[in-house]
N, C-alpha and C positions, 0 to 999 in steps of 0.2 A: 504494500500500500504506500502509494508517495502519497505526499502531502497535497491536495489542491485535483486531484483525481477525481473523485468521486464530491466535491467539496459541499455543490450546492444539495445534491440528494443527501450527504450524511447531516446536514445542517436541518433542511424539513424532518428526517425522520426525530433527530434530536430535539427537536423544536414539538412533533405530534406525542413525541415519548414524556414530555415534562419540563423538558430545556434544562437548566440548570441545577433541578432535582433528579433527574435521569440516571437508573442506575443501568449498564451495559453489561450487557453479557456475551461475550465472545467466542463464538467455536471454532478454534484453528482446525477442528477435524479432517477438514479434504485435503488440511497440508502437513498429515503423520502429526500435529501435536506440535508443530514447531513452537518453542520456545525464540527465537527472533521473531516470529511474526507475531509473536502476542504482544510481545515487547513492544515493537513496530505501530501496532493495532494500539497498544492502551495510550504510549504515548499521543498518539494521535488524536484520538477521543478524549482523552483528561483536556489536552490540545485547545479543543470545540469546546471547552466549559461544562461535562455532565458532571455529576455529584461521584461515580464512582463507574468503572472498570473490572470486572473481574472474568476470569476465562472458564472452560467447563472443556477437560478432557478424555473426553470420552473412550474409554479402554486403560485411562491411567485412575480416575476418580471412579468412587460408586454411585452407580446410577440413582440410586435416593440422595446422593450430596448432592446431584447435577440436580436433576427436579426438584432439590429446594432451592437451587442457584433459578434454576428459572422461573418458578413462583414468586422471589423474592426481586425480579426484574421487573423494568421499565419497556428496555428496548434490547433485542436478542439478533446478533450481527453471527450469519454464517458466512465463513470467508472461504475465500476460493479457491483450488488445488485439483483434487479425484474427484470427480462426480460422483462414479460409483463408490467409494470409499464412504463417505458423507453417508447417502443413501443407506447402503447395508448398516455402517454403525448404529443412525436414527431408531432402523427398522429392528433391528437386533437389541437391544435396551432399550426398546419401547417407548421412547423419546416421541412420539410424533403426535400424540393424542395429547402429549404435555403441553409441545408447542400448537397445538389447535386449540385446547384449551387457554392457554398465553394468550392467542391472539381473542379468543371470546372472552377474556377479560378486559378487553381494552390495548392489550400489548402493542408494540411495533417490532416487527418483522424485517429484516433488511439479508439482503442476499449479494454476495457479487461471484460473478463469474460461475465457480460451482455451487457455490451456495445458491443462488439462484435457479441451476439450471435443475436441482435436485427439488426443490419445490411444487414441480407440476407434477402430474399424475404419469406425464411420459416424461421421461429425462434423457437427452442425449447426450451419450456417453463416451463420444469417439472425438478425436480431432477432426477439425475440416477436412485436411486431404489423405485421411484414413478414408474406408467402408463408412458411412452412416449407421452408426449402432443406437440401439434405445432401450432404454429397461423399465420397468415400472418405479416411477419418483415417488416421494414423500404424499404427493397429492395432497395438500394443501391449499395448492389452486389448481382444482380439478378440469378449468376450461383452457387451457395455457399451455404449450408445450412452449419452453424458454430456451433460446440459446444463446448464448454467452459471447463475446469477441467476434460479432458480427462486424463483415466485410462486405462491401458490394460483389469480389468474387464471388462469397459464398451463398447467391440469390439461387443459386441451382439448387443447393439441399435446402434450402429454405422453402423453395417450390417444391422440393419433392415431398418433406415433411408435411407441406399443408395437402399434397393429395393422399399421405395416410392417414392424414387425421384431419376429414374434411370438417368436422362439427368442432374442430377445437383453435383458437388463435394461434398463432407462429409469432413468437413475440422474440424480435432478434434485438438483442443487448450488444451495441458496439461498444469497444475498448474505452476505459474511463468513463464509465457509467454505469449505473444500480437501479436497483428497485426493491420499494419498500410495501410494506401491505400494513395497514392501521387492522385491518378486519379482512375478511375474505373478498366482499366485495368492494373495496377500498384499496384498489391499487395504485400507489403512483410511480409513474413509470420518467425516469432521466429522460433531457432532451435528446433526440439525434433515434429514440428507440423507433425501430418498426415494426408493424403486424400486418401481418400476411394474412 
């Protein structure tokens, strides 16, 4: 995460989460747990002015210490790495009904890259100039298939995605930029996003 990236979207979510009372809760998950990247991350958010920082690593903490990290949050920042990685952990420690729950509290949701693309019901799981791969996502936002580091190249698998999943939006996330969810139906999506 550099600083001024994602700036104006972490600013609304912090701003929807409490602003200045805002407590964060950070998943380095999809990138093994990194210790730099939390570092990275808290700096940056204490940064923005929230009241507190704290991370949740999932495979290293017990899943009842993580689920009271997230009850006791504001705003829940999944950061970016393995898609699939993200997904199985969620799904595997039972994590996703917490964060559903989170968000029908009133939570704020924020996602980049894989955290993002791990959110919908379909998640793609492959680089661009791999095979187009997809697995079933966190489904969170069940009408969305999200893809991350959106390119004008990559308008082929963007089309191709919307012909398998004609009934759901293609919501493609170009570089340095997020999106955040107040509630399920309450997306807000960085400028520059498109949907196919």
């Amino acid at each position: 995460m550099i600083e001024n990236e994602t700036l104006a979207i972490d600013r609304a979510a912090i701003f929807e989460a409490g602003g200045s009372r805002a407590k964060v809760l950070f998943f380095p998950t999809a990138a093994y747990n990194s210790d730099d990247y939390i570092k990275i991350f808290s700096d940056y958010y204490m940064g923005l002015g929230v009241m507190s920082v704290d991370s949740a690593k999932i495979g290293n903490e017990k899943t009842d210490l993580i689920i009271n990290k997230i009850r006791h949050s504001d705003l829940i920042y999944l950061g970016g790495g393995n898609t699939k990685k993200i997904i199985e952990d969620f799904v595997n420690n039972n994590l996703v009904n917490e964060v559903i729950s989170f968000l029908d509290g009133g939570g704020v949701l924020v996602g980049i890259s894989a955290g993002a693309m791990c959110l919908s019901a379909t998640a793609v799981v492959s680089e661009y100039n791999d095979k187009l791969n997809v697995m079933a996502g966190l489904n969170i936002i069940n009408n969305f298939v999200i893809v991350a580091h959106y390119d004008l190249c990559d308008e082929k698998n963007l089309k191709i995605l919307k012909h398998m999943y004609p009934n759901k939006k293609v919501v493609a996330i170009p570089e340095k930029e997020a999106l955040f969810i107040k509630d399920c139906d309450n997306i807000k999506l960085g400028k520059g996003i498109k949907i196919f």
